[in-house]
C-alpha positions in Angstrom: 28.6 -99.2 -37.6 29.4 -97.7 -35.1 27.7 -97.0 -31.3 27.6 -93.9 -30.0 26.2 -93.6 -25.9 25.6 -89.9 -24.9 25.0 -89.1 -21.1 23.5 -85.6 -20.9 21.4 -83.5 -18.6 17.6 -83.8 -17.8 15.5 -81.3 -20.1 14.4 -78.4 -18.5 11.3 -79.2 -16.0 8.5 -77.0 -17.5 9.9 -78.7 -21.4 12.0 -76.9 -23.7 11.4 -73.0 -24.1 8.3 -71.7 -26.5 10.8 -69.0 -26.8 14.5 -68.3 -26.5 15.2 -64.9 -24.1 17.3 -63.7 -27.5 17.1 -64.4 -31.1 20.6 -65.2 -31.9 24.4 -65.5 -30.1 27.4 -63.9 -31.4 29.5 -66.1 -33.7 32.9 -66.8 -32.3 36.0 -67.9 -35.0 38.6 -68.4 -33.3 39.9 -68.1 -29.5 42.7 -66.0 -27.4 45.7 -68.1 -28.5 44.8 -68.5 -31.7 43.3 -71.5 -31.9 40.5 -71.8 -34.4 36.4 -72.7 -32.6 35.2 -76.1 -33.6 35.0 -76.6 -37.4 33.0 -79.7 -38.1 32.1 -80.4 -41.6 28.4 -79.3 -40.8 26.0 -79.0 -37.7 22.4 -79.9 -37.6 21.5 -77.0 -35.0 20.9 -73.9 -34.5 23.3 -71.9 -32.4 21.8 -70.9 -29.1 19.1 -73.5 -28.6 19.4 -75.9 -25.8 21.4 -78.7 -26.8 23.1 -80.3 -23.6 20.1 -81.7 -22.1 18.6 -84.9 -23.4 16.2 -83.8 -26.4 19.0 -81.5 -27.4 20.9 -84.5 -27.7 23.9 -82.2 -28.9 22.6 -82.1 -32.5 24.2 -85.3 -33.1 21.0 -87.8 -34.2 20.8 -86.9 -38.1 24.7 -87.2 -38.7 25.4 -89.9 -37.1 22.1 -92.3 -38.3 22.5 -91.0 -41.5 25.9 -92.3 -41.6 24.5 -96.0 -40.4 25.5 -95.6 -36.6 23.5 -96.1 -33.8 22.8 -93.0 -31.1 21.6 -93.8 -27.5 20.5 -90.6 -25.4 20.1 -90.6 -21.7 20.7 -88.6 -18.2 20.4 -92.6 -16.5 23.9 -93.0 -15.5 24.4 -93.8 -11.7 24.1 -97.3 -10.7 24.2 -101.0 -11.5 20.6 -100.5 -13.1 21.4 -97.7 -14.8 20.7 -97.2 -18.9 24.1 -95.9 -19.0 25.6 -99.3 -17.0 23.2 -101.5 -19.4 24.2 -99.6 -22.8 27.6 -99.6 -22.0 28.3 -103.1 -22.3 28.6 -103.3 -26.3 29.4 -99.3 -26.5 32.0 -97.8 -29.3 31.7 -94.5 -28.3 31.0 -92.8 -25.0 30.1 -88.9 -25.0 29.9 -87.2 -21.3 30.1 -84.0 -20.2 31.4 -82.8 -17.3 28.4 -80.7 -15.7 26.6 -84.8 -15.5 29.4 -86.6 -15.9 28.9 -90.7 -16.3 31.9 -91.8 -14.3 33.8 -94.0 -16.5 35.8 -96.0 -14.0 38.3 -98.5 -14.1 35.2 -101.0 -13.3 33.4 -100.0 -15.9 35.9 -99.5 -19.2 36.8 -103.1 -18.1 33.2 -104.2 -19.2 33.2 -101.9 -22.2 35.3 -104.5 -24.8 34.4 -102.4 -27.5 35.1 -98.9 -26.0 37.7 -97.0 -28.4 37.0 -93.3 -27.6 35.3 -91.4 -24.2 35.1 -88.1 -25.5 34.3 -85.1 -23.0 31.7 -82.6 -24.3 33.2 -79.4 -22.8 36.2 -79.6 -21.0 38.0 -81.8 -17.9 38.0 -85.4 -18.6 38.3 -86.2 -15.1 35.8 -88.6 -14.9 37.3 -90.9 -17.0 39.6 -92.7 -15.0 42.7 -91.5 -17.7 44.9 -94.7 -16.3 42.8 -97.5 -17.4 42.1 -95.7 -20.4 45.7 -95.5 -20.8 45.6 -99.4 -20.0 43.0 -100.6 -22.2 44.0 -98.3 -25.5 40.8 -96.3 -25.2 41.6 -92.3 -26.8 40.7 -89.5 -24.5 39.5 -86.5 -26.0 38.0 -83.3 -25.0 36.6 -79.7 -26.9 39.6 -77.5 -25.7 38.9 -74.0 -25.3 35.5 -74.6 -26.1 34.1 -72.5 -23.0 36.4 -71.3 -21.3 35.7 -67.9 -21.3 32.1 -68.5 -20.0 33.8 -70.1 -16.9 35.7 -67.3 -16.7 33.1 -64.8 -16.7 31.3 -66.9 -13.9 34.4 -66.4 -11.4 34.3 -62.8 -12.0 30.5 -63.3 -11.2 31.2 -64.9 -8.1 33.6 -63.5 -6.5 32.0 -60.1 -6.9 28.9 -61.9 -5.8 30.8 -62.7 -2.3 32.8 -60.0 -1.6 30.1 -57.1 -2.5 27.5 -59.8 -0.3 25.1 -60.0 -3.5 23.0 -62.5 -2.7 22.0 -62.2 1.0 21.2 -58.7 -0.5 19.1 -60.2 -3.2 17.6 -62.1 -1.0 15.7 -58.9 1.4 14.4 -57.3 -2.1 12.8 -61.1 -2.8 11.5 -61.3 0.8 10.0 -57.5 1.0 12.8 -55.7 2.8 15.0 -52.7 2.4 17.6 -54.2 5.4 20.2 -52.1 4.5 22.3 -52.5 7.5 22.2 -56.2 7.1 23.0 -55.8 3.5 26.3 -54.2 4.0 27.8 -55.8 7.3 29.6 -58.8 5.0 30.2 -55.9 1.8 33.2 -54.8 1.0 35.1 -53.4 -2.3 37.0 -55.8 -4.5 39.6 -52.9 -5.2 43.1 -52.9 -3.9 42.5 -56.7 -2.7 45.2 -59.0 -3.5 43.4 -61.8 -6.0 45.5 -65.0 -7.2 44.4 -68.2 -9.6 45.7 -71.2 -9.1 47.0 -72.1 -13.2 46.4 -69.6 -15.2 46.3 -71.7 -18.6 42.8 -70.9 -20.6 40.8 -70.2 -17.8 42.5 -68.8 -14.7 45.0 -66.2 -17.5 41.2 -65.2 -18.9 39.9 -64.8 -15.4 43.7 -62.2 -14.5 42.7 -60.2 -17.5 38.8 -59.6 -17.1 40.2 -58.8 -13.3 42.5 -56.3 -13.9 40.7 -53.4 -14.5 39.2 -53.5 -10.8 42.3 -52.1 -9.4 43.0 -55.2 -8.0 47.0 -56.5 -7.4 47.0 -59.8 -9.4 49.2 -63.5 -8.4 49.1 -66.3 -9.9 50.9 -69.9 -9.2 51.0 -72.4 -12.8 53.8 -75.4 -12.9 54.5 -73.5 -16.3 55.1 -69.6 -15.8 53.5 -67.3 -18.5 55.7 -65.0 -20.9 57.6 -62.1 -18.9 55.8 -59.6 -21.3 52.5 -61.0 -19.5 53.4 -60.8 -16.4 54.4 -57.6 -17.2 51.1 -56.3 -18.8 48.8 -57.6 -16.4 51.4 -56.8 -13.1 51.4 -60.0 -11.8 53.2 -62.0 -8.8 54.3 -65.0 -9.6 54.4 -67.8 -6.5 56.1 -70.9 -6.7 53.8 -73.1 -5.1 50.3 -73.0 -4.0 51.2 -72.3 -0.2 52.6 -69.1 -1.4 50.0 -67.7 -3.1 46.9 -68.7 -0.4 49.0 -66.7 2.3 49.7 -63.6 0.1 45.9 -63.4 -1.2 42.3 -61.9 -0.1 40.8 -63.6 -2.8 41.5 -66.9 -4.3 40.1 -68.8 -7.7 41.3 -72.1 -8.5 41.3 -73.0 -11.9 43.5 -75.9 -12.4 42.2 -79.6 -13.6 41.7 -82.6 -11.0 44.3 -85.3 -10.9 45.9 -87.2 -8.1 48.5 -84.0 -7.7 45.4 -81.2 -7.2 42.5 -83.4 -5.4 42.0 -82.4 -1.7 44.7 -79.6 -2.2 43.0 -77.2 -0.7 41.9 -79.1 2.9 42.6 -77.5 6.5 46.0 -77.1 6.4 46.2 -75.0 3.2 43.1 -73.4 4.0 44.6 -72.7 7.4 47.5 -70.8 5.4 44.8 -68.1 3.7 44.1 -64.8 5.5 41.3 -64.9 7.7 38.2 -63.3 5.7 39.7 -64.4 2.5 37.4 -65.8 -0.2 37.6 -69.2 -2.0 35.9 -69.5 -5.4 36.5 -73.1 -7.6 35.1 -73.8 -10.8 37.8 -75.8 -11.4 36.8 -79.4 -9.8 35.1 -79.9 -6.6 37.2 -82.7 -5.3 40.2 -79.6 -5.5 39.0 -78.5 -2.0 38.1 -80.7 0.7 34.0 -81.0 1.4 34.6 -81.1 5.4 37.2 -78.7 5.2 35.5 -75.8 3.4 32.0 -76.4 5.7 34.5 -76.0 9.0 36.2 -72.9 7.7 33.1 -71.3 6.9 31.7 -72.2 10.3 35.0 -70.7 11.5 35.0 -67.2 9.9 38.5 -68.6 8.3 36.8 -68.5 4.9 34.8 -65.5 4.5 32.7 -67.4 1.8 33.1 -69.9 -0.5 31.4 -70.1 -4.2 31.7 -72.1 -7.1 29.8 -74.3 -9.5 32.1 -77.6 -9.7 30.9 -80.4 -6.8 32.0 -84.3 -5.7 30.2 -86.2 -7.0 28.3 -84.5 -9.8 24.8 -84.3 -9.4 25.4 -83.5 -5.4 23.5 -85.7 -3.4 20.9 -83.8 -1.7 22.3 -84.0 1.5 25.5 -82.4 0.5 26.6 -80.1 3.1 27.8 -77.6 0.6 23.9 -76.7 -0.1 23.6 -75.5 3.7 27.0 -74.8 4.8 27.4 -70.4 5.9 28.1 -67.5 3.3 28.0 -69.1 0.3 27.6 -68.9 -3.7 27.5 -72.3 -5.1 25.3 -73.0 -8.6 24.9 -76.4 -10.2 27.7 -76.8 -12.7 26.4 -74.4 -15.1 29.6 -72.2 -16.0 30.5 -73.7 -18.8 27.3 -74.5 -20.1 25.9 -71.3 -21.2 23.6 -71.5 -24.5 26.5 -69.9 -25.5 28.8 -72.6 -24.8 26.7 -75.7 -26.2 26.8 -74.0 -29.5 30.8 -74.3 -29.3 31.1 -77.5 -27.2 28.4 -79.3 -30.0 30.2 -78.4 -32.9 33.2 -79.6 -31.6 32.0 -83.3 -30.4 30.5 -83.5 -34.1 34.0 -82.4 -35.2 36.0 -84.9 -33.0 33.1 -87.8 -34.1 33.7 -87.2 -37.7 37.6 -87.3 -37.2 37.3 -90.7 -35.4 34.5 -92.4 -37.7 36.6 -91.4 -40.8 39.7 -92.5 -39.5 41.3 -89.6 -39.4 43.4 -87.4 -36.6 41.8 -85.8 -34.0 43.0 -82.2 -33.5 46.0 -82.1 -30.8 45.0 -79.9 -28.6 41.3 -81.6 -27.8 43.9 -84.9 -27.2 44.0 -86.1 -23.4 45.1 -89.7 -24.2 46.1 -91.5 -27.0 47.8 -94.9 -27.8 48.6 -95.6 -23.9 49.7 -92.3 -22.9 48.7 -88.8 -22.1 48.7 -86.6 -25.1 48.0 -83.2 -26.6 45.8 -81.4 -23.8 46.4 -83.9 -21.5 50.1 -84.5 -21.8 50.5 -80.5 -20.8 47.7 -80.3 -17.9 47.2 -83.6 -16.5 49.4 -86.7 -14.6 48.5 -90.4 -14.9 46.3 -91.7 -12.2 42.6 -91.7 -11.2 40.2 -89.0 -9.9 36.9 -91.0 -10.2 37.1 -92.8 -6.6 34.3 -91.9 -4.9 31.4 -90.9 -8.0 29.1 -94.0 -7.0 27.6 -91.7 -4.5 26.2 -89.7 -7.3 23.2 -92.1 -7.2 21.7 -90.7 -4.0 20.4 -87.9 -6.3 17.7 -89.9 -8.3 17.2 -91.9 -4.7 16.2 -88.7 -2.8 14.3 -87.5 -5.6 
C-alpha cells in the first residue's frame, strides 16, 4: 500500500458551482508536437468540473482506495504545524501543483524516508528542490504539455490587457464613468511593436504563433534555437542572450522555467537594458524577475506595466507589494488552471500514478528526475540546483487571513 499526499487549492468560497457556465469542453487528443494528451487507463471525472481544489481532489479517491492505497487531501501546507508537514513524515507519494505549490525542500525530503516520487500536477517542478531529490533517489515527474496552451492564451490576454490599458478602462464602466480621456492616455496599439519571449519551448513558441497575426515583428532568445523553417514562418529574430532581446523589444514575455540560471534574471540591471515604456509580462515563475526591482521600475515609468500570474512565494503574502505596486495586471496563478486544463492535468497525474504503482515506466517526456539525475523534461529545460529558498514565507497568507 501505498501513500498518496495531495496539496491542492481551497474550494471555491461560496462551495462548488450548482452549475457549470457550459455543459461540456472540447476533447483534446493530442498536442502541437505530436505528443499524445494524458492517456490513463480510466478517469473517475467528468471533464470540465472543478477538480484542482480540495473536494475535487483530482478525481483520484476511487482509483487509488480501490487499489488498497491510502489518499490524504489538503490546501494545509505552510508551516511546522501544517497537515502537509505532519502527513509528510511516512509519505510514498507527494502530488503538488504549482499554482499552491507545497514546497518540498531539502528540509523536508530529508524527513520524508519513504518519499519515492513528487509528482507536479501541471507543469514546473520548481518547488521541489530537484537536487536533493537527485540526492535522496526520489523521481521527479511532471504532466508535460498538459496546459500549456491555456498559459499561452493568458499572455496574449495580458499583454493586450496592458498595452490597450484594459483594466483601468474596466475599471470607470464598474465605477459609473465614461472617462474617456483617462481611458486612453496609457492606450496604445499592439501592432508594429517589437514583442520577444524568453524560450520559446511549449509555451513561449505557442505564445509567437497566436502573436503573429497582430502585425507585430517577433524575437525570441532559447539556449536551443528552433528549426530555420520556423524562424522562417513566423519571421523571427533570433538573440543570443537575454540582454539582447530586452534592448531590441517593446514588449517582453518570459516563459522559461526557474532554476539557479533564470531566478532574479530580470532585476535592475536587465530591466535597465529594456526601452523605456516597454512591458514585462511572466507567467513563467515569479522569482524570474526581481520583487523590488519590478515595484521600482514601475514607480520609475521604466516599465510601462508589468502583468503576470506566477508570484514568490505562492500564495503571496498579503503584503506583497506586487498587489499595490503602479500599472499593473497580475491574477493569482490561474493560467494554467483553466477547467480546461484540470481535465488534461488530472488525467495525466492518474496516468503517471498508475505507471509508478504498477511498476512500470513513466512516459519520458513528463520525467524531470530520475535515478539521481535530471531526465526526460527536465534533462532538456532544467540545471541541478535549488529554487525553493525562500517559500517559508508562504505562511503569512493563512496568518493574515
Amino acid at each position: 500500500m501505498a501513500k498518496v499526499l495531495c496539496v491542492l487549492y481551497d474550494d471555491p468560497i461560496d462551495g462548488f458551482p450548482p452549475r457549470y457556465a457550459r455543459d461540456s469542453i472540447p476533447h483534446i487528443a493530442g498536442y502541437a508536437d505530436g505528443q499524445t494528451a494524458p492517456t490513463p487507463d480510466a478517469i473517475d471525472f467528468t471533464p470540465g468540473e472543478l477538480l484542482g481544489s480540495v473536494s475535487g481532489e483530482l478525481g483520484l479517491r476511487t482509483f487509488l482506495e480501490a487499489n488498497g492505497h491510502e489518499l490524504v487531501v489538503t490546501s494545509d501546507k505552510d508551516g511546522a504545524d501544517s497537515t502537509f508537514e505532519k502527513e509528510l513524515v511516512d509519505t510514498d507519494v507527494v502530488i503538488s501543483q504549482p499554482f499552491w505549490p507545497a514546497y518540498l525542500t531539502a528540509e523536508r525530503i530529508a524527513k520524508a524516508k519513504n518519499l519515492k516520487l513528487a509528482l507536479t500536477a501541471g507543469i514546473g517542478s520548481d518547488h521541489v528542490d530537484l537536487q536533493a531529490a537527485m540526492d535522496n533517489g526520489v523521481t521527479v515527474a511532471e504532466v508535460t504539455f498538459c496546459n500549456s496552451i491555456s498559459v499561452a492564451e493568458h499572455v496574449v490576454m495580458q499583454i493586450l490587457s496592458l498595452v490597450r490599458n484594459y483594466i483601468p478602462s474596466y475599471q470607470w464602466v464598474v465605477n459609473g464613468g465614461w472617462n474617456i480621456a483617462d481611458c486612453v492616455e496609457r492606450s496604445y496599439d499592439l501592432e508594429g511593436m517589437e514583442v520577444g519571449t524568453v524560450a520559446a519551448g511549449r509555451i513561449g513558441l505557442a505564445v509567437l504563433r497566436r502573436l503573429k497575426p497582430f502585425g507585430v515583428n517577433l524575437h525570441y532568445t532559447d539556449k536551443h534555437r528552433l528549426p530555420a523553417d520556423v524562424e522562417v514562418e513566423l519571421g523571427l529574430t533570433f538573440h543570443p542572450d537575454v540582454e539582447s532581446l530586452a534592448k531590441a523589444c517593446d514588449v517582453v514575455t518570459i516563459n522559461c522555467p526557474l532554476h539557479p540560471e533564470t531566478e532574479h534574471l530580470f532585476d535592475d540591471a536587465m530591466i535597465g537594458k529594456m526601452k523605456r515604456g516597454s512591458y514585462l509580462v511572466n507567467t513563467a515563475r515569479g522569482k524570474i524577475c526581481d520583487r523590488d526591482a519590478v515595484v521600482r521600475a514601475l514607480e520609475s515609468g521604466q516599465l510601462a506595466g508589468y502583468a503576470g500570474d506566477v508570484w514568490f512565494p505562492q500564495p503571496a503574502p498579503r503584503d506583497h507589494p506586487w498587489r499595490t505596486m503602479p500599472n499593473h495586471g497580475m491574477t493569482p496563478h490561474i493560467s494554467g488552471t483553466s477547467l480546461s486544463a484540470q481535465t488534461r492535468y488530472a488525467a495525466g497525474t492518474r496516468e503517471i500514478l498508475e505507471c509508478f504503482l504498477a511498476g512500470k515506466p513513466i512516459r519520458d517526456e513528463y520525467l524531470i528526475v530520475q535515478d539521481g539525475t535530471l531526465a526526460g523534461t527536465g534533462a532538456h529545460s532544467y540545471t541541478a540546483g535549488d529554487a525553493t529558498g525562500g517559500s517559508e514565507e508562504a505562511e503569512k497568507f493563512r496568518k493574515a487571513s
